[in-house]
C-alpha positions in Angstrom: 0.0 0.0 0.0 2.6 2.5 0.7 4.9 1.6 -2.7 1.3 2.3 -4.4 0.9 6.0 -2.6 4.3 6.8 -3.5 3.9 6.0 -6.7 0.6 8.3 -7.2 2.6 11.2 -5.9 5.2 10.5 -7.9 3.1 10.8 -11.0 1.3 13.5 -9.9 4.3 15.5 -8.6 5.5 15.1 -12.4 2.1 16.0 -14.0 2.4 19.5 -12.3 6.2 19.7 -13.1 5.3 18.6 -16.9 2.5 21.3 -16.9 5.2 24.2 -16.6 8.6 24.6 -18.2 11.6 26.1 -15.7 12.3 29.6 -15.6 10.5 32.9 -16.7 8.7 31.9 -19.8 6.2 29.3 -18.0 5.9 27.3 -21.3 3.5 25.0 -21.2 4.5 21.1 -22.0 2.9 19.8 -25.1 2.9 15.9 -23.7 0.9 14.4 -21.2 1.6 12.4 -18.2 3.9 9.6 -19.4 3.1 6.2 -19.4 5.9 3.4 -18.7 6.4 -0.2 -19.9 8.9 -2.2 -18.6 12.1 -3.9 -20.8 15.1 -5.9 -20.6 18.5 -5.3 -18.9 20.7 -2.0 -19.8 18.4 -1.6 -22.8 20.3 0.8 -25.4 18.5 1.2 -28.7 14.6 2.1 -30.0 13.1 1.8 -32.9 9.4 2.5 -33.8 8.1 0.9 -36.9 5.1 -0.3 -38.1 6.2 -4.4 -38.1 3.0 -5.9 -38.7 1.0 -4.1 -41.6 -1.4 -2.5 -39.6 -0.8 0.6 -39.6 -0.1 1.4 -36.1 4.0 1.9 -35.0 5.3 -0.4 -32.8 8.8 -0.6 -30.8 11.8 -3.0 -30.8 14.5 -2.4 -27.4 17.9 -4.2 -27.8 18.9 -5.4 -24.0 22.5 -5.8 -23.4 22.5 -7.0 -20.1 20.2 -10.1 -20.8 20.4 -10.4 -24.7 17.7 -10.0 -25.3 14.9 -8.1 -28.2 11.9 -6.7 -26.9 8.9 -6.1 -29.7 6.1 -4.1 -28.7 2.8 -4.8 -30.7 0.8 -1.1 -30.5 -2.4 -0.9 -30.6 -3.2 2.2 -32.3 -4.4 4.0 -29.3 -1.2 5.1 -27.8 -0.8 1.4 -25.6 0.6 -1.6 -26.3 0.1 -5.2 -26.1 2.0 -7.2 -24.0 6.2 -7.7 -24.8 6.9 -10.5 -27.1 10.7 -11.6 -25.6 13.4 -12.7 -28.4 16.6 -14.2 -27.4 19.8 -12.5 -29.3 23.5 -12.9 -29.7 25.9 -11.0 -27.0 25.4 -7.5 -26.2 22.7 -6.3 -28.8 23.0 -2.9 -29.6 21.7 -1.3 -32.0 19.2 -2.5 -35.1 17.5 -1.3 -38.1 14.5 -2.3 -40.2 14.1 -2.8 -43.8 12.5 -5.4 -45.7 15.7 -7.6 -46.8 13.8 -10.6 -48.5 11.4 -8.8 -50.9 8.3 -10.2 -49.2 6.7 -6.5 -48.3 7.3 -7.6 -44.7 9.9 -5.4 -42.5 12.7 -7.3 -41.4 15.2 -6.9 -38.5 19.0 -6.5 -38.4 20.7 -6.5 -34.9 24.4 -5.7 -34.2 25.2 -8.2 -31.7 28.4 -6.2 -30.5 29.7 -9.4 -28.6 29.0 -11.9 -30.8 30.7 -9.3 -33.8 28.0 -10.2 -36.2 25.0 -9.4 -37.1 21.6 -11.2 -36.6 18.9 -11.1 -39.9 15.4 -11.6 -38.2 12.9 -12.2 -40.6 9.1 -10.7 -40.4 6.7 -13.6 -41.1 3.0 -13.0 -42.1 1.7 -14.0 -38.7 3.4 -10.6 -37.1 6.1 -13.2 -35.7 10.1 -13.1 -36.6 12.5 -15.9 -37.5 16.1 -15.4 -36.9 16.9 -16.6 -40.6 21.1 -15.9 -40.8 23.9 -14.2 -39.3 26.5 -11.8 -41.2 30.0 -11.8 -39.7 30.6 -8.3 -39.5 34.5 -7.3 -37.5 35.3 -6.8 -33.9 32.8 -5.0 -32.4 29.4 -3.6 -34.4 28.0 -0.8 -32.8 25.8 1.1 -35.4 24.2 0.2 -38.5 22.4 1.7 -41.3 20.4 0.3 -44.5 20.4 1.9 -48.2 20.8 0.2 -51.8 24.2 1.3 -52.0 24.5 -0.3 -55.3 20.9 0.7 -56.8 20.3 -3.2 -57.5 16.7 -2.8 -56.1 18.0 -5.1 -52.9 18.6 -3.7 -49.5 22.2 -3.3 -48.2 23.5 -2.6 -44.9 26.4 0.0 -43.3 28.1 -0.9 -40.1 30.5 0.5 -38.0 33.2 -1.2 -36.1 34.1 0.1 -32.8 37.6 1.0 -33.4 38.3 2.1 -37.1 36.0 0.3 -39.9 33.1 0.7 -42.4 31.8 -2.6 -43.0 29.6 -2.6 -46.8 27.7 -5.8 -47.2 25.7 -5.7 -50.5 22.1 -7.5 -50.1 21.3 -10.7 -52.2 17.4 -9.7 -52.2 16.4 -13.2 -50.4 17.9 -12.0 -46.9 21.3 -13.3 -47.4 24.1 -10.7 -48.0 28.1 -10.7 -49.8 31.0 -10.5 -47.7 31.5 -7.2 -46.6 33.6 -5.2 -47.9 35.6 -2.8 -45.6 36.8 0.9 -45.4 39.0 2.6 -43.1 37.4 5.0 -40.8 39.4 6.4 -37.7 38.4 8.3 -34.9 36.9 5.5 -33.0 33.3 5.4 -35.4 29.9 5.6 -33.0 27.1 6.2 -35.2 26.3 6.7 -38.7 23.2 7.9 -41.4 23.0 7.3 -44.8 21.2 9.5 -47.9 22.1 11.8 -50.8 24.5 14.5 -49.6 25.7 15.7 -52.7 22.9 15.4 -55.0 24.0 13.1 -57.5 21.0 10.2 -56.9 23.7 7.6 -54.9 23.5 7.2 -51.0 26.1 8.5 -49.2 27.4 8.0 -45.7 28.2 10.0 -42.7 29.7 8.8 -39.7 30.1 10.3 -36.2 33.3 9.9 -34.4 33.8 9.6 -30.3 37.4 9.6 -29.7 38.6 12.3 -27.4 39.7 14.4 -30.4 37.8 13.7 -32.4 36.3 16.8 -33.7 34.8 16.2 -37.6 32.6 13.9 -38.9 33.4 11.5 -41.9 31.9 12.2 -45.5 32.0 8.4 -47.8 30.1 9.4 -51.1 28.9 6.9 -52.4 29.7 6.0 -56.6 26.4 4.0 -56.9 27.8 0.8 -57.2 28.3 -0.1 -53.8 31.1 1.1 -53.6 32.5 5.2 -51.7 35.3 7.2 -52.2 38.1 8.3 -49.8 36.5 9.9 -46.8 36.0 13.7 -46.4 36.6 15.1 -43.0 34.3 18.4 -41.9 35.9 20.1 -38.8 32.5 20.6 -36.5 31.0 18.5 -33.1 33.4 17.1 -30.3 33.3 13.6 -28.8 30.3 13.0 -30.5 28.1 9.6 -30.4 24.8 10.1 -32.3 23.7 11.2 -35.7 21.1 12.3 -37.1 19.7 13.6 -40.6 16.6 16.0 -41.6 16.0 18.8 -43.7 16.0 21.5 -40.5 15.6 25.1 -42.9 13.4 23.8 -45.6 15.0 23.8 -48.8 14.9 20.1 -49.8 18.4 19.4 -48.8 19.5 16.9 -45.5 20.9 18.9 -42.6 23.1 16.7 -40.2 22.5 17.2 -36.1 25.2 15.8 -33.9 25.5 15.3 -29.8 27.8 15.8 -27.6 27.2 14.5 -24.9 31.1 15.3 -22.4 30.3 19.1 -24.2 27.1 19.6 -23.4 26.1 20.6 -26.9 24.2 19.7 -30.3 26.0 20.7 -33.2 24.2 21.6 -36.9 25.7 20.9 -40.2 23.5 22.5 -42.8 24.0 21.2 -46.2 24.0 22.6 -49.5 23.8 20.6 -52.9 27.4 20.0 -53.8 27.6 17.9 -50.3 29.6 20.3 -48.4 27.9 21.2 -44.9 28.3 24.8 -43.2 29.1 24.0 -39.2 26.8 26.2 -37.1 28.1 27.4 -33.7 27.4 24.9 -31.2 23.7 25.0 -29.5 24.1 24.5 -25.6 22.3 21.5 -24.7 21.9 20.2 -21.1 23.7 17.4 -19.1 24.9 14.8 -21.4 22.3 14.9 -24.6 22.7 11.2 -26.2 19.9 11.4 -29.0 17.9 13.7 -30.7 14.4 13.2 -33.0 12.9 16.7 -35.5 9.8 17.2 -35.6 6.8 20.1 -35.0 5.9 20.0 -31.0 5.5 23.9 -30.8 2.3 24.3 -33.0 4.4 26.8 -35.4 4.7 24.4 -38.3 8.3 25.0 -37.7 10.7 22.1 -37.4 12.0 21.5 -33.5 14.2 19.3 -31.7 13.4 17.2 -28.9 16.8 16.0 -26.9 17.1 13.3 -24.3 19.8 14.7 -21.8 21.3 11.4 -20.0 22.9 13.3 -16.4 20.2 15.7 -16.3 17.0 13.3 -16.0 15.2 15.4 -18.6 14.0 16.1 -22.2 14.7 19.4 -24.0 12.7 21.1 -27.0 14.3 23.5 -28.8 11.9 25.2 -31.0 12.7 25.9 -34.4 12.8 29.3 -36.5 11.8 27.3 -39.9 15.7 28.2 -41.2 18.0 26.0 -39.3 18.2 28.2 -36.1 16.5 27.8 -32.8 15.5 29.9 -29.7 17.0 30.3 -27.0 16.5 29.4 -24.4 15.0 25.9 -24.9 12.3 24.2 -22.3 13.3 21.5 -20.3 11.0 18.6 -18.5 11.4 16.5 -16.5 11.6 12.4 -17.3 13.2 9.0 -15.6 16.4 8.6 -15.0 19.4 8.3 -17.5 17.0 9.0 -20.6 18.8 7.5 -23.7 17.4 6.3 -27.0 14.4 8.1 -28.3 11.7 7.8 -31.1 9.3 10.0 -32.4 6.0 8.5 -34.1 1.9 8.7 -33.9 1.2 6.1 -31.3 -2.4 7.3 -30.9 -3.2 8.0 -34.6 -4.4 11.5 -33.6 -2.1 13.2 -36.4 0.6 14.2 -33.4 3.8 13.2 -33.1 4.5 11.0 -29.9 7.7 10.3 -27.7 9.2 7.4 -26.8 12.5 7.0 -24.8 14.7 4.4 -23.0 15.2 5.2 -19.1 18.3 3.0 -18.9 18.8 2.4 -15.3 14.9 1.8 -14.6 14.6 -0.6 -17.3 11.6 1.3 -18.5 10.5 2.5 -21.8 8.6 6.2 -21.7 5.9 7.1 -23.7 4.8 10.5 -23.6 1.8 11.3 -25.8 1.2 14.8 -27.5 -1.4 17.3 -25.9 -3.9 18.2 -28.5 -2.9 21.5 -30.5 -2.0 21.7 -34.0 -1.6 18.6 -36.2 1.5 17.8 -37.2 2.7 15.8 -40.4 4.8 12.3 -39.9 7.6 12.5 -41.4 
């Protein structure tokens, strides 16, 4: 009885806390009271697709403490059906969905970081998953990307080694992939996005680094047949260990955001159509921000940003100008503790865009559903 009025004060301590921002401006939160779920051990990674065909998002956690996958089915109505458990290799830790066997069915691929290789799950029509192969990837996969790097109509996959490799493996079509093919990226490689940079119609790659100097991030443009050209370094970002693509100003063209989490700060690349980026000056951020979804929560039909901040216990939105700048100061609330991975989607199917977020040491995932104000498009 007494864990059960602690926890109603501690809910409704945070509903008046999520009500107001900090400070002068008094802005109001546009999510409600969160809603939690629980997950594996050290969970680290979120993904919210749509895996069964019915057009509601669901979520996929990698644990790395008990190997585990965890798929939640959504319902459409902003909950979720019970957790469907998969066992995984070592240390999962991060995945990505595409549909790798041509069925229409989203498929699953899961860095197993201590396994070094990478798990294909495949999506079955019955809204189950088959683990179908395993790709030997290198020491130590920590991120992973999809694109058809070699415009073959297939699915490939980008992975980045821990230490100082780009791993290319080329998709058959049936869920099977080539040995991978590797490129030499220094500067210890933590995360990675893939699209057109420079505007010639092949995927290109970028790739945050997070070694203590590191401060650049790594342009591989791609020739269209699979294959990328020597790396271009930007100078811009320190220590950084997620990245992140959208167009921020407008004009059709994919801006890069960065975090730096030991800085404090989010860094902006703004590109132009020759691939070259122009490095903003660094936006402070709060304790430690680890991820970073764009999206409208301000009700402007400007683009914002909503940051999870890992030693501050809280969720920043910085509210967007419409041309790749943002106000200052930003609104902080509050959230668990050690906020990591974060998705954005429309778990109610109310035309807003909806959090979720990993609290790491709760083993918890966060959902916190949009107040009702102006629609916003899903991107």
């Amino acid at each position: 009885m007494l864990f059960k009025v602690r926890h109603f004060f501690y809910f409704f301590a945070l509903f008046l806390i999520l009500s107001c921002s900090p400070g002068e401006n008094n802005k109001p939160s546009p999510f409600g009271l969160p809603v939690t779920y629980p997950v594996g051990e050290k969970p680290v990674g979120l993904v919210a697709e749509d895996m069964n065909k019915d057009g509601y998002p669901d979520l996929l956690i990698p644990n790395t403490g008990n190997n585990t996958l965890y798929f939640y089915e959504g319902n459409g109505d902003g909950t979720f059906k019970k957790a469907v458990v998969m066992k995984t290799g070592r240390e999962p830790m991060a995945l990505t969905v595409a549909d790798f066997d041509g069925d229409g069915l989203p498929d699953i691929a899961l860095c197993n970081y201590g396994d070094n290789n990478i798990s294909i799950i495949l999506g079955q029509k019955d809204g189950l998953f088959k683990v179908s192969n395993k790709v030997k990837t290198g020491r130590l996969p920590i991120a992973i990307e999809t694109s058809d790097f070699n415009g073959d109509g297939s699915i490939d996959l980008a992975v980045t080694l821990r230490f100082n490799k780009l791993m290319i493996f080329l998709g058959v079509g049936d869920g099977t992939f080539k040995t991978g093919e590797a490129y030499k990226a220094t500067g210890t490689p933590a995360d990675l996005v893939a699209g057109d940079f420079n505007n010639d119609k092949h995927p290109d790659i970028a790739i945050a680094s997070n070694a203590i100097k590191a401060n650049y991030i790594k342009l591989f443009y791609g020739n269209g047949d699979g294959t990328f050209k020597n790396p271009k370094k930007i100078l811009g970002a320190k220590q950084s260990n997620y990245i992140a693509q959208y167009d921020l100003n407008n004009d059709a063209i994919q801006d890069l955001i960065l975090t730096n989490p030991l800085a404090d700060s989010i860094t902006l690349f703004i590109g132009n159509k020759e691939g070259d980026f122009i490095v903003q000056p660094d936006v402070a951020g709060e304790k430690g921000p680890q991820y970073v979804v764009a999206g409208e929560f301000t009700g402007d039909n400007a683009i914002d940003l909503v940051v999870t901040n890992r030693r501050d216990n809280s969720i920043s939105i910085l509210e967007g100008r419409g041309n790749g700048s943002f106000i200052f100061p930003h609104y902080n609330y509050p959230v668990g503790p050690d906020p990591r991975a974060m998705a954005a989607a429309d778990f109610n199917n109310d035309g807003l865009t909806d959090i979720a977020l990993i609290l790491h040491q709760r083993k918890l995932v966060e959902i916190l559903m949009r107040s009702h104000g102006t629609p916003d498009p899903i991107d």
